[in-house]
ZALUMZA-748231 format. One record per residue (C-alpha): residue number from 0; x, y, z. Coordinates in Angstrom, 3 decimals, m for minus. Example, Ala and Ser with C-alpha at 12.3 -4.5 7.8 and 13.67 -1.06 7.14 Angstrom:
! ZALUMZA-748231
[0; [12.300; m4.500; 7.800]]
[1; [13.670; m1.060; 7.140]]
This chain:
! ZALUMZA-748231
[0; [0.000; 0.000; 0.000]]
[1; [1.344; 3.458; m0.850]]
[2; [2.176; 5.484; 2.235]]
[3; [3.032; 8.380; 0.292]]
[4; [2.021; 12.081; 1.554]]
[5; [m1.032; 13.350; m0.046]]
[6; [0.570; 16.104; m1.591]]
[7; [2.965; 14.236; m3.665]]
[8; [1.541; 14.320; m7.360]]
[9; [m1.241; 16.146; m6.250]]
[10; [m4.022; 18.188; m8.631]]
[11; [m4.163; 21.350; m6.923]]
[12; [m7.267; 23.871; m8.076]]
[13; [m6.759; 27.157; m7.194]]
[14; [m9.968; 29.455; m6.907]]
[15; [m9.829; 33.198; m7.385]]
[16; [m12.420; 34.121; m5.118]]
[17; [m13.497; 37.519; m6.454]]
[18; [m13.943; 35.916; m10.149]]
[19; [m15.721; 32.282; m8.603]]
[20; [m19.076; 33.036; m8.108]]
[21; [m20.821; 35.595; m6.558]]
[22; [m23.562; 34.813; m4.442]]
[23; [m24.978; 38.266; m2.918]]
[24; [m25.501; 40.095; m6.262]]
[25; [m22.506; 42.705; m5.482]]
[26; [m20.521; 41.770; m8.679]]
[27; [m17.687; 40.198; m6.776]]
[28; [m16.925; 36.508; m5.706]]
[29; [m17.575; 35.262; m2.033]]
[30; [m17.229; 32.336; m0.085]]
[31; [m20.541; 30.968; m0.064]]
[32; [m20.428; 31.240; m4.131]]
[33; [m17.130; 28.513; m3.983]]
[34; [m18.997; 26.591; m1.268]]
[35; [m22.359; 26.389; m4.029]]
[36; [m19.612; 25.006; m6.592]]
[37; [m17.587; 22.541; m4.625]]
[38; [m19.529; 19.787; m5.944]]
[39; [m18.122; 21.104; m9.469]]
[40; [m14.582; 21.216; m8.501]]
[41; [m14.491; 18.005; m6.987]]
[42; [m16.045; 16.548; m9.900]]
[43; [m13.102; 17.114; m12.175]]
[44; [m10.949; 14.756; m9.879]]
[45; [m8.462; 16.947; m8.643]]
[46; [m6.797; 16.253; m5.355]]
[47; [m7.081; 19.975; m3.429]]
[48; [m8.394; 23.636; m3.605]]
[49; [m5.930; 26.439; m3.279]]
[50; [m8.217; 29.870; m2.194]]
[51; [m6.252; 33.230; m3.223]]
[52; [m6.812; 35.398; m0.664]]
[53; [m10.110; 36.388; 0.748]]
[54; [m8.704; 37.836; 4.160]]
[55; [m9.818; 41.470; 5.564]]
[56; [m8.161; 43.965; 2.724]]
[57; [m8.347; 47.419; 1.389]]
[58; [m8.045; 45.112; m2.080]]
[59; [m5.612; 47.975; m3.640]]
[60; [m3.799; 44.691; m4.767]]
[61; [m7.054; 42.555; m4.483]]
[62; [m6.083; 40.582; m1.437]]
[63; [m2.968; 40.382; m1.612]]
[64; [m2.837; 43.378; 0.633]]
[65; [m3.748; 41.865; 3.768]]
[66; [m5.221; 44.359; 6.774]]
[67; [m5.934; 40.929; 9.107]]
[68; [m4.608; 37.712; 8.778]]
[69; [m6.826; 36.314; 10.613]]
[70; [m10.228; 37.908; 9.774]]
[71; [m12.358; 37.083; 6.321]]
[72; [m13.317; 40.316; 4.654]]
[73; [m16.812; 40.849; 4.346]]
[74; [m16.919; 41.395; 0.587]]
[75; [m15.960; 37.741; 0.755]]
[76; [m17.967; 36.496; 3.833]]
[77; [m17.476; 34.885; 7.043]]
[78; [m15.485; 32.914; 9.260]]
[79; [m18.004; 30.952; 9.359]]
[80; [m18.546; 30.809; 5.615]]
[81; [m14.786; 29.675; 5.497]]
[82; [m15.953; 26.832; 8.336]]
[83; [m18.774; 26.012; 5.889]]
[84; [m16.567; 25.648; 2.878]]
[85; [m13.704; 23.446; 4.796]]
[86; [m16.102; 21.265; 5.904]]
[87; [m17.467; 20.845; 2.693]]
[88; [m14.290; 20.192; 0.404]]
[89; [m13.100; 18.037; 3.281]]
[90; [m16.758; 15.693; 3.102]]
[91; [m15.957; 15.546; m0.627]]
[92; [m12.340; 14.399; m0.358]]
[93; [m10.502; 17.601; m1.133]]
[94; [m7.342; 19.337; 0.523]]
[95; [m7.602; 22.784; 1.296]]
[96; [m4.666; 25.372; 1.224]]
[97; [m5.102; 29.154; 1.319]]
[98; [m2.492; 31.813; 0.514]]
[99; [m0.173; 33.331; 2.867]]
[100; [1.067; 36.407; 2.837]]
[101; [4.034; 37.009; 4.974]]
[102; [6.524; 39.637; 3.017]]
[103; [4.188; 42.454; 3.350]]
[104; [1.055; 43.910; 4.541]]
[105; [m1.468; 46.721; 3.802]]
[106; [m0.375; 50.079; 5.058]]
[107; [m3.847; 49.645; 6.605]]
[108; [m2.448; 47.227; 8.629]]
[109; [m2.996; 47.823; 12.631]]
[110; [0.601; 47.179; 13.338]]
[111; [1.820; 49.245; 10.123]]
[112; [m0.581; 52.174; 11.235]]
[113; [1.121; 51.616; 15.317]]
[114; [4.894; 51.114; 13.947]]
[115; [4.074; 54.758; 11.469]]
[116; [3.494; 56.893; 14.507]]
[117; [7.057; 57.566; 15.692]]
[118; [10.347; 55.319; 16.233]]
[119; [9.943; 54.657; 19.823]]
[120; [6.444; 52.563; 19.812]]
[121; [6.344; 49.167; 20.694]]
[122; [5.476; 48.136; 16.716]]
[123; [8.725; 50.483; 15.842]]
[124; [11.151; 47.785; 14.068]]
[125; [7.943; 45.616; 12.536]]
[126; [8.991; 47.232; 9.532]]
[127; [11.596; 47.873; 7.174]]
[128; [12.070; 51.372; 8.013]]
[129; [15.504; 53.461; 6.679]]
[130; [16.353; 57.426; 7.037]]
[131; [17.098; 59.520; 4.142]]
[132; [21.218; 60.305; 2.422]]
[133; [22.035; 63.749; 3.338]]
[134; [20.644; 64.907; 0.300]]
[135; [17.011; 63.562; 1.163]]
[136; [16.601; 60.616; m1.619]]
[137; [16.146; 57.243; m0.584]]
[138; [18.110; 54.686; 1.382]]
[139; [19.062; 53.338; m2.222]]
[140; [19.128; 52.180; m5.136]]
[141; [16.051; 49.411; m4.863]]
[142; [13.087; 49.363; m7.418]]
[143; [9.714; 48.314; m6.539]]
[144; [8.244; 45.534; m9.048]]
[145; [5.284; 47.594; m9.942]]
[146; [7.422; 49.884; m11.201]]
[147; [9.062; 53.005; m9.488]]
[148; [11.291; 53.406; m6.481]]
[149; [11.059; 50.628; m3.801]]
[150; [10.753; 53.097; m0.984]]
[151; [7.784; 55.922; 0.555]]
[152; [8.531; 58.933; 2.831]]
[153; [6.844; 58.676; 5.631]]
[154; [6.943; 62.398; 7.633]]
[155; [5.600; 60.808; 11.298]]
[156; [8.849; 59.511; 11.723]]
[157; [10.767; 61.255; 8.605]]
[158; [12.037; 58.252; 7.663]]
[159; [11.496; 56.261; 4.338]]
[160; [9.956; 52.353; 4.168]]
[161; [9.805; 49.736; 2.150]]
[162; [7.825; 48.133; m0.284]]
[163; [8.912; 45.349; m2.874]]
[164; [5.616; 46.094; m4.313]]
[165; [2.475; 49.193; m3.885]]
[166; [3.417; 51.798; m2.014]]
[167; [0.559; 50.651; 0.253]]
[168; [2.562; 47.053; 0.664]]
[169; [4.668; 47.941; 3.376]]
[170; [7.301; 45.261; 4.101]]
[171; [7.815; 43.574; 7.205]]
[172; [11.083; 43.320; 9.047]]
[173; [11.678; 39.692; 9.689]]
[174; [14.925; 40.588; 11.310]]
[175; [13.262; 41.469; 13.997]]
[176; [12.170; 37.626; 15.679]]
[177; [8.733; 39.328; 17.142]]
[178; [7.778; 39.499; 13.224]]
[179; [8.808; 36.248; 12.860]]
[180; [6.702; 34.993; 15.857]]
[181; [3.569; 36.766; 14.807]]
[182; [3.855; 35.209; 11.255]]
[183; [4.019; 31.522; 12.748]]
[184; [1.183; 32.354; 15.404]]
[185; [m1.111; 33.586; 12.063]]
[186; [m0.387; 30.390; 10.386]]
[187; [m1.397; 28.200; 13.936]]
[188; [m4.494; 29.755; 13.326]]
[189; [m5.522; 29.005; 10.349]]
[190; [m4.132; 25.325; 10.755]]
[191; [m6.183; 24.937; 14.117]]
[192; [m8.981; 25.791; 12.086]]
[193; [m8.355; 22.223; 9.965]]
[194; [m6.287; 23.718; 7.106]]
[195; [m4.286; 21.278; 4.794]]
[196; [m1.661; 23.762; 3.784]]
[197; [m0.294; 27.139; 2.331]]
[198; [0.887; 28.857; m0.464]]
[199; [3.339; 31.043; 0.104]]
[200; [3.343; 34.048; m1.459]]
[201; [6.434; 35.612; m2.904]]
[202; [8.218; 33.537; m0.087]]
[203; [11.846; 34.372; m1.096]]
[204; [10.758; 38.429; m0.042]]
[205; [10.727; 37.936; 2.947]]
[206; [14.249; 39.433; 4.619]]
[207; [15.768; 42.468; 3.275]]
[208; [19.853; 42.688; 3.233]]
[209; [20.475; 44.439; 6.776]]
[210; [23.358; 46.627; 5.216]]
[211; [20.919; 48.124; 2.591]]
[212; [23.454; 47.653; m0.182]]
[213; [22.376; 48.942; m3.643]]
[214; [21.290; 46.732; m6.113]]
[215; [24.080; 46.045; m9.305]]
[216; [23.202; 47.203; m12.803]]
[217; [21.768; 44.382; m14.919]]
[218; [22.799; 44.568; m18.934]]
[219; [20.606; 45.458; m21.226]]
[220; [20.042; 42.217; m22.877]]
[221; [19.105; 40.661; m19.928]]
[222; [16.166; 42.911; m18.550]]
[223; [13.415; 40.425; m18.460]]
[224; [11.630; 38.178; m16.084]]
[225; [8.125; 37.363; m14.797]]
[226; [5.622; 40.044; m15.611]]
[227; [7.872; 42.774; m16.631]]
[228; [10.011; 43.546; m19.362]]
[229; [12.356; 46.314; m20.759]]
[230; [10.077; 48.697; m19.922]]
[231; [10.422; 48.442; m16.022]]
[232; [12.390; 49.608; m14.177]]
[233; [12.220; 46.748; m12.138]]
[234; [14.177; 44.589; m14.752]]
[235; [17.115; 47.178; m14.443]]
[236; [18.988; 45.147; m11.845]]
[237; [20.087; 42.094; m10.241]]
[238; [17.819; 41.720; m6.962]]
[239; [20.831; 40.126; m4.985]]
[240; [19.865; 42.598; m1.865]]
[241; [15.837; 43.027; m1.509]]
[242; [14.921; 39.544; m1.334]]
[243; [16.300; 36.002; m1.310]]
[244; [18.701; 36.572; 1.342]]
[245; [20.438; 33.429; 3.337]]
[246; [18.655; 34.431; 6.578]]
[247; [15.615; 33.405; 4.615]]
[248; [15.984; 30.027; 5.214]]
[249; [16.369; 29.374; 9.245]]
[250; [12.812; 30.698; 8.544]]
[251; [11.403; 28.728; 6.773]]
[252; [12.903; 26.093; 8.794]]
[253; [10.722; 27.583; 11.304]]
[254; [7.723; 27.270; 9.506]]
[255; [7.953; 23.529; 8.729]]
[256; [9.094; 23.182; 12.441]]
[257; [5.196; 24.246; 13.117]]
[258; [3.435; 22.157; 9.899]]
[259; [5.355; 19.164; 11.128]]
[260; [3.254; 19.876; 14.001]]
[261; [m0.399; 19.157; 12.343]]
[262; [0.444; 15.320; 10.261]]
[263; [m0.572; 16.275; 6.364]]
[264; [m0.195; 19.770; 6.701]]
[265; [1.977; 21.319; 3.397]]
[266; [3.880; 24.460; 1.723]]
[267; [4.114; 25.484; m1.358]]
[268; [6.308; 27.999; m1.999]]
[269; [6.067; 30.918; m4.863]]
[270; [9.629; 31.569; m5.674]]
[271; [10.514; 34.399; m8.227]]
[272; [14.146; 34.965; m7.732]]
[273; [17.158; 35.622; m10.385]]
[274; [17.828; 32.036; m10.550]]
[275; [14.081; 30.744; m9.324]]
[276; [15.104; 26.797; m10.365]]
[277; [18.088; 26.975; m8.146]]
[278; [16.545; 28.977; m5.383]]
[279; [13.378; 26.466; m5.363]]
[280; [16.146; 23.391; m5.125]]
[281; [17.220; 25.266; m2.184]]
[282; [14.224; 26.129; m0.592]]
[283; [12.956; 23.052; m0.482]]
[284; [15.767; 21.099; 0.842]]
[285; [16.499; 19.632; 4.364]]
[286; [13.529; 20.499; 6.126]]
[287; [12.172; 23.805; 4.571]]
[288; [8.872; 24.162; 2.261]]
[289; [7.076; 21.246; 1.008]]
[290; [7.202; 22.003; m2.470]]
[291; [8.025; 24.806; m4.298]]
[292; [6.785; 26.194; m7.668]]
[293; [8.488; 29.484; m10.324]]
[294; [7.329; 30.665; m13.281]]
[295; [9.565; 29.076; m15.972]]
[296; [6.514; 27.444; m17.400]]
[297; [4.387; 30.365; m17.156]]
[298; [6.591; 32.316; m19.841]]
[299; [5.735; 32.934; m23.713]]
[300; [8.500; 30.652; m24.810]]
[301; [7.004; 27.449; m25.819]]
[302; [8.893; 24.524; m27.475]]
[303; [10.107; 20.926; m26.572]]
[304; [13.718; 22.147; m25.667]]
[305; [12.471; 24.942; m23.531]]
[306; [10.486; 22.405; m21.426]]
[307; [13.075; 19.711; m21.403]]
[308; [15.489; 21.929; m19.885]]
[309; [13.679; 23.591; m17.885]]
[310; [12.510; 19.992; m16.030]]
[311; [15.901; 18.506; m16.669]]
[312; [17.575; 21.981; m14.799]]
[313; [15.574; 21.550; m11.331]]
[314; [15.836; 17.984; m11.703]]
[315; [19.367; 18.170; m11.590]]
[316; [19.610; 20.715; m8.560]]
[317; [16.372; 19.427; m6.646]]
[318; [17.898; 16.424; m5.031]]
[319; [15.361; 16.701; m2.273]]
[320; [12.492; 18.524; m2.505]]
[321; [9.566; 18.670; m4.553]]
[322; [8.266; 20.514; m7.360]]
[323; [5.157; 21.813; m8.297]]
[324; [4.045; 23.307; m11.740]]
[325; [2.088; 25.732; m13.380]]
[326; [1.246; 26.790; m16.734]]
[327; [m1.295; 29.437; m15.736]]
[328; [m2.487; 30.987; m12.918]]
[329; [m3.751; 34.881; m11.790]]
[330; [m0.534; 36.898; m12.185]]
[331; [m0.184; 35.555; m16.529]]
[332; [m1.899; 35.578; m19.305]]
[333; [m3.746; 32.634; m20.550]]
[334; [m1.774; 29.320; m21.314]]
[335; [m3.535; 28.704; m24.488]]
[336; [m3.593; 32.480; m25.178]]
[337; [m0.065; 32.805; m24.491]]
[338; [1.234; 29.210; m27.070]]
[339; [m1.985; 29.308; m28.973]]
[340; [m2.641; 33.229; m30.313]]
[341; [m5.795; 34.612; m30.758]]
[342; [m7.902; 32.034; m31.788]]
[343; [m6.461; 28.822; m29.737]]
[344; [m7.225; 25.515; m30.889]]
[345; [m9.390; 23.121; m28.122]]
[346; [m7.223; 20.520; m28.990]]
[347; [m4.280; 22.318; m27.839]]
[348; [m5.960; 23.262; m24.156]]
[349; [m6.754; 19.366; m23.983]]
[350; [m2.748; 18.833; m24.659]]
[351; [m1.467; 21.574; m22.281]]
[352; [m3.355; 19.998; m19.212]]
[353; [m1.956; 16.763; m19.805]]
[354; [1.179; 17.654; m20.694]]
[355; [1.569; 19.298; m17.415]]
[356; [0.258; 16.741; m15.344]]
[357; [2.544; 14.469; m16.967]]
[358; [5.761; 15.697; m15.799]]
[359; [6.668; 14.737; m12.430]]
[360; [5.965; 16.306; m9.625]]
[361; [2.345; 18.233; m8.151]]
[362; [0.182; 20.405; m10.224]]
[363; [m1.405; 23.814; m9.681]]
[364; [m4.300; 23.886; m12.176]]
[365; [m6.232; 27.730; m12.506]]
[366; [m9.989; 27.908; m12.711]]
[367; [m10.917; 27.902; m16.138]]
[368; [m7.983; 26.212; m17.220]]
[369; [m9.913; 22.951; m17.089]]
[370; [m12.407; 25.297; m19.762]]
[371; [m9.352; 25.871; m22.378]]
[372; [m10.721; 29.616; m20.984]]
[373; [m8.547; 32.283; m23.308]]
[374; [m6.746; 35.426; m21.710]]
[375; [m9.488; 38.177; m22.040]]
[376; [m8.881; 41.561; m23.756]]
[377; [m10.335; 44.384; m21.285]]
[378; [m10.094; 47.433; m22.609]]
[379; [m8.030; 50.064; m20.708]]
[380; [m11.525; 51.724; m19.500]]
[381; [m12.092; 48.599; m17.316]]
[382; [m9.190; 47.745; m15.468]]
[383; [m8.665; 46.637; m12.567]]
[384; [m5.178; 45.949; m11.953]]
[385; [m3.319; 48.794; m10.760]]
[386; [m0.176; 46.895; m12.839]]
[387; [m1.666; 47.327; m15.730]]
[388; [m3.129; 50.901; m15.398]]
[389; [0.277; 51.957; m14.693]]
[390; [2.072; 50.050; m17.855]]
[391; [m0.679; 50.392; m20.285]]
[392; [m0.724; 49.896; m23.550]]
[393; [2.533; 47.668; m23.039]]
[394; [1.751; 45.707; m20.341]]
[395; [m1.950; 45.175; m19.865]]
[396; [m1.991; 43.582; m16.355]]
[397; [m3.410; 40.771; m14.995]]
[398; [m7.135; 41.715; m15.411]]
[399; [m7.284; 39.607; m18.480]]
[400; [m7.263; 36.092; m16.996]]
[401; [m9.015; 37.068; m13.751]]
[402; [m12.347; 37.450; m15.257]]
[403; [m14.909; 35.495; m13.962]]
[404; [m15.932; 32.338; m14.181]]
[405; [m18.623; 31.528; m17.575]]
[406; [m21.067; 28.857; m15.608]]
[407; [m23.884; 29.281; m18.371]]
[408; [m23.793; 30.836; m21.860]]
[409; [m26.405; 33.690; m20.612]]
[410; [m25.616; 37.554; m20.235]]
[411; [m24.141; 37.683; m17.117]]
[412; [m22.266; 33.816; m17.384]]
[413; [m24.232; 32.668; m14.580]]
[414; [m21.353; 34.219; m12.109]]
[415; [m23.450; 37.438; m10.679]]
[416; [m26.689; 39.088; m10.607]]
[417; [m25.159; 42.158; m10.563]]
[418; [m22.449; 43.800; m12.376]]
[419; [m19.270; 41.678; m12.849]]
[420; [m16.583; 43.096; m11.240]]
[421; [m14.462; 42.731; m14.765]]
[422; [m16.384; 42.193; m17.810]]
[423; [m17.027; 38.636; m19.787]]
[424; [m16.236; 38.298; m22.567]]
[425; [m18.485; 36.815; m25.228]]
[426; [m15.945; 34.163; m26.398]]
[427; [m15.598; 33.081; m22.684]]
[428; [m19.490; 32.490; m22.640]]
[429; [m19.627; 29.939; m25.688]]
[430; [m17.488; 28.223; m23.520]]
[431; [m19.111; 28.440; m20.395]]
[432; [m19.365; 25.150; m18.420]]
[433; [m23.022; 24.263; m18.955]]
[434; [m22.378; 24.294; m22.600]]
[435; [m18.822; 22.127; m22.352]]
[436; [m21.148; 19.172; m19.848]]
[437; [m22.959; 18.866; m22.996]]
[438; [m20.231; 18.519; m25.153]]
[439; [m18.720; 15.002; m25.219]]
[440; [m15.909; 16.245; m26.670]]
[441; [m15.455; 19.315; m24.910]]
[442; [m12.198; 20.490; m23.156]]
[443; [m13.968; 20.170; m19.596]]
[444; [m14.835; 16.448; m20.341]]
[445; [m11.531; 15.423; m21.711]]
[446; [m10.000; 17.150; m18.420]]
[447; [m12.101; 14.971; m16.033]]
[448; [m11.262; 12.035; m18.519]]
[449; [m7.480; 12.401; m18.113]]
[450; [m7.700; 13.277; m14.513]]
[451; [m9.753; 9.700; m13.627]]
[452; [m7.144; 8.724; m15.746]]
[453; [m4.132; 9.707; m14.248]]
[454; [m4.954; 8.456; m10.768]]
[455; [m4.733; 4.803; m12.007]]
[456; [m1.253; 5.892; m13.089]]
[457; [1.292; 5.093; m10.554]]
[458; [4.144; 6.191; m12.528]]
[459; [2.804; 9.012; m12.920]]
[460; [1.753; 10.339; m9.597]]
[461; [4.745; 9.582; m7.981]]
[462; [7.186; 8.119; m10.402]]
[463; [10.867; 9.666; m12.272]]
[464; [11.219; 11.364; m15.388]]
[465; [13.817; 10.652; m18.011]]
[466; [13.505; 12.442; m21.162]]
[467; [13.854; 11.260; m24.917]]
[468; [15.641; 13.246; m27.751]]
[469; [13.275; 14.131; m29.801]]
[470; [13.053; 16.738; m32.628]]
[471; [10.926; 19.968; m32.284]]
[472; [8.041; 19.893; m31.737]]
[473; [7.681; 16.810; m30.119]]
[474; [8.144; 16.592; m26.019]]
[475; [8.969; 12.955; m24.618]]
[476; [9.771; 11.354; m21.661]]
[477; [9.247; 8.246; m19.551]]
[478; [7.688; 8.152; m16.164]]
[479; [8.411; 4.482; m13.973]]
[480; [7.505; 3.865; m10.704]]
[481; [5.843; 1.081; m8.881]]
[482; [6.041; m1.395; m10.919]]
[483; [4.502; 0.631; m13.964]]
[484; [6.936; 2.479; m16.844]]
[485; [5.369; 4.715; m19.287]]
[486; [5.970; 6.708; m22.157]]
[487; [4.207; 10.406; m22.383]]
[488; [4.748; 12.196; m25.767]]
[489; [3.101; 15.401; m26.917]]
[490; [2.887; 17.096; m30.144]]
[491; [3.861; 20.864; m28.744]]
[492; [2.556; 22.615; m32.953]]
[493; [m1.081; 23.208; m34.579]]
[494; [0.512; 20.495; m37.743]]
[495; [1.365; 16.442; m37.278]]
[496; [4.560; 15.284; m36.009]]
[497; [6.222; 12.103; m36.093]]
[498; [7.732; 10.139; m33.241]]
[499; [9.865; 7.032; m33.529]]
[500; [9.298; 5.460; m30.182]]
[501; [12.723; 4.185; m28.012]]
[502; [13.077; 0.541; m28.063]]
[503; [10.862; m1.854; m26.493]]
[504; [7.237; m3.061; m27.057]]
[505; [5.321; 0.264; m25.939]]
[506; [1.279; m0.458; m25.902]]
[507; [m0.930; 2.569; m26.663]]
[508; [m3.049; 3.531; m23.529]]
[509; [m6.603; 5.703; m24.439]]
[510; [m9.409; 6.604; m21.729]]
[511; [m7.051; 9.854; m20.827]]
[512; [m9.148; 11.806; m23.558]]
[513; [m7.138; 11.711; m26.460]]
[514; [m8.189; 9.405; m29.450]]
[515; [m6.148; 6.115; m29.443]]
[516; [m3.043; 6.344; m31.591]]
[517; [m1.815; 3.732; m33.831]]
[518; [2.153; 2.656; m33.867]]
[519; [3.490; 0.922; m37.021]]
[520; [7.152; m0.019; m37.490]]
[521; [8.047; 1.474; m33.819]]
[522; [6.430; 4.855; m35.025]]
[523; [3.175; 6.957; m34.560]]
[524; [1.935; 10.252; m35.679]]
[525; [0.357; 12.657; m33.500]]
[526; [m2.411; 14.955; m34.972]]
[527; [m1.799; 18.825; m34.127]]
[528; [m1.340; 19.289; m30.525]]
[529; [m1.977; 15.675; m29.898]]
[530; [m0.608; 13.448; m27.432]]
[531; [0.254; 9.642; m26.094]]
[532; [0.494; 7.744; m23.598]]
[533; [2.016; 3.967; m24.218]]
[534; [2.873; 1.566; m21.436]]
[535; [5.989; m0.825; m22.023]]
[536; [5.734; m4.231; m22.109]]
């Protein structure tokens, strides 16, 4: 019997709240709108929920701007509601993690609006708080990601603080141990309350370099990364000093100290460092975070070669740990969007899901994903995303794959009875879920095919990856574990490719929701964006 931890080779959901469904008719997701559509999520066969935040916020960076960990904002609900909903996923067989926030806070924060007043209150050093050079500018050199200097005068105690991110994102000083106390006591909370884990938000952020030494100059041809580009100043520099310090990690030892304390209980880590592969290695080695997860698959470059080594590269440096991937999720635009263009093939949005929950390791699927949903164009009159108003027309934010959910093909999707926080958008509506049920064929039921599938698939839950060299565009690999070795290859272009398959008698496997492909002379073709799965022996 398999004794492995329920995390390993999970199907993690994650829910946008404000785009889920909305329940009270005030154009924004709640609660009690993901506890009416539970029965939906665990339907597709996925393992766990992850809930962005819904905790007591301002919502200048739509949760992630936290005014009290440990209170539910009422735009979102209850505590209750939140008892409602655990109890819920739990009596249909689904984990439940919810974000953490521990970098930063809202500026509307009680212990941000305490440590403001002066530098002799008892919240004083809660925050990363530095006085002026002589000539009045900043402590340095450090740029905030969302564009801009990294630091905000504050004339109560004429000093300048920090923020990695809004101005109204104050970071926390986790030099200071109380900091580091009242993060851990936060978490004990929420894992009293029967919580099966966290994701960590921009974990790495956490400690700032104590010396305040300046950024160095990045070159030119180097200035990009997740979410920004050329065009922000952000990209300018090698983040060596503002986050992923070394101090970083007796923290997070910390932290698993106090999961190890509550038997199932997991992190997942958000890393987005200058070398995020080799930074998640570390991070989750020795007894740190559970798993950890970057954003090398949730880039525009798509090929074989770029996912080979990208897999191959952690593979190589996580000896220990665990990873987790992603090809979409709130902060990117649309996976099928981003490979497919403007007019994305289903076939393709069948492909990418399996694809990804073919490689080894856990999976962080994105609501709508399971739809073949593409990124939405809002036009600059409706944003949302403070991001985006502030890089428009280059960057257009992240409004375009947080709109909500399309339950029915009517007006308002089925999501609100009110005004929808961010516009749908007619395309999204054809492919709204009542319509896919319908559908044999649809994306939707060829996700819950593969993901019945997949949990009859011991090698690939929890088994190794070894990958085959094969010519663009085809991606190949085999997964073996348990007894089981199988061969996963997927056609990564809109035309058929060809595949000789490695030696051996390989058997073609079908009921993961891709037609059954035929092998002759140790070959097969795979239709555009197709894919197979063959078992040896």
């Amino acid at each position: 019997m398999n004794q492995s931890p329920w995390w390993r080779g999970a199907v993690i959901y994650q829910i946008y709240p404000r785009s889920f469904l909305d329940t009270d008719g005030d154009g924004v997701g709640d609660l009690p709108g993901i506890v009416e559509r539970l029965d939906y999520v665990a339907s597709l066969g996925v393992d766990a929920i992850w809930i962005s935040p819904f905790f007591k916020s301002p919502m200048a960076d739509f949760g992630y701007d936290i005014a009290d960990q440990r209170a539910v904002d009422p735009l979102f609900g209850t505590l209750d509601d939140f008892d409602r909903l655990l109890a819920k996923a739990h009596a249909l067989g689904l984990k439940v993690m919810i974000d953490q926030v521990f970098s930063h806070t809202s500026d509307q924060h009680e212990w941000f609006r305490e440590s403001r007043q002066d530098r002799t209150n008892p919240k004083a050093n809660w925050y990363v708080w530095a006085d002026a050079q002589e000539d009045g500018t900043p402590p340095n050199n450090w740029m905030s990601l969302f564009g801009g200097v990294a630091w905000r005068w504050e004339p109560r105690r004429c000093q300048y603080y920090l923020h990695n991110f809004l101005a109204s994102q104050p970071d926390l000083n986790f030099h200071n141990p109380a900091v580091q106390e009242a993060t851990l006591d936060y978490v004990r909370f929420w894992l009293d309350r029967g919580v099966d884990g966290f994701r960590l938000d921009s974990i790495n952020f956490c400690f700032h370099d104590a010396q305040l030494r300046d950024n160095p100059p990045k070159p030119v041809e180097q200035r990009v990364g997740r979410g920004f580009s050329a065009d922000n100043p952000y990209a300018f520099q090698y983040h060596w000093y503002n986050n992923t310090r070394p101090e970083n990690l007796p923290f997070l030892e910390k932290v698993r100290g106090l999961l190890d304390e509550y038997p199932g209980a997991v992190s997942l880590g958000e890393i987005s460092s200058e070398d995020s592969l080799a930074t998640t290695a570390e991070y989750t080695s020795g007894n740190r975070l559970h798993m950890g997860y970057s954003f090398e698959l949730l880039v525009d470059d798509f090929s074989a070669g770029y996912i080979r080594g990208t897999v191959e590269r952690l593979e190589a440096a996580m000896t220990e740990g665990w990873p987790c991937w992603a090809v979409s999720n709130h902060d990117v635009r649309r996976a099928v969007t981003r490979w497919g263009g403007a007019s994305p093939s289903p076939a393709l949005a069948k492909m990418l899901v399996a694809m990804v929950c073919s490689l080894r390791g856990s999976v962080c699927i994105y609501q709508g994903e399971e739809l073949g949903l593409p990124e939405a164009d809002v036009p600059f009159e409706a944003l949302r995303d403070p991001y985006g108003i502030t890089f428009w027309p280059n960057f257009k934010g992240r409004d375009g794959c947080r709109t909500p959910m399309p339950w029915t093909s009517t007006a308002d999707a089925g999501f609100s009875s009110g005004t929808p926080w961010l516009p749908v958008p007619d395309a999204h509506r054809t492919l709204a879920v009542a319509a896919q049920e319908a559908d044999p064929d649809s994306v939707l039921n060829a996700f819950r095919a593969f993901m019945r599938w997949r949990k009859a698939q011991p090698a690939l839950v929890r088994g190794s990856i070894a990958f085959l060299d094969t010519p663009e565009p085809v991606l190949a690999f085999v997964r073996e574990g348990e007894g089981q070795r199988l061969l996963a290859a997927f056609n990564l272009s809109g035309s058929p490719a060809t595949l000789q398959l490695p030696a051996g008698s390989w058997t073609p496997l079908d009921g993961h929701g891709a037609p059954l492909a035929a092998i002759r002379d140790a070959q097969v073709t795979l239709p555009a964006w197709g894919y197979l799965h063959a078992q040896a022996g």
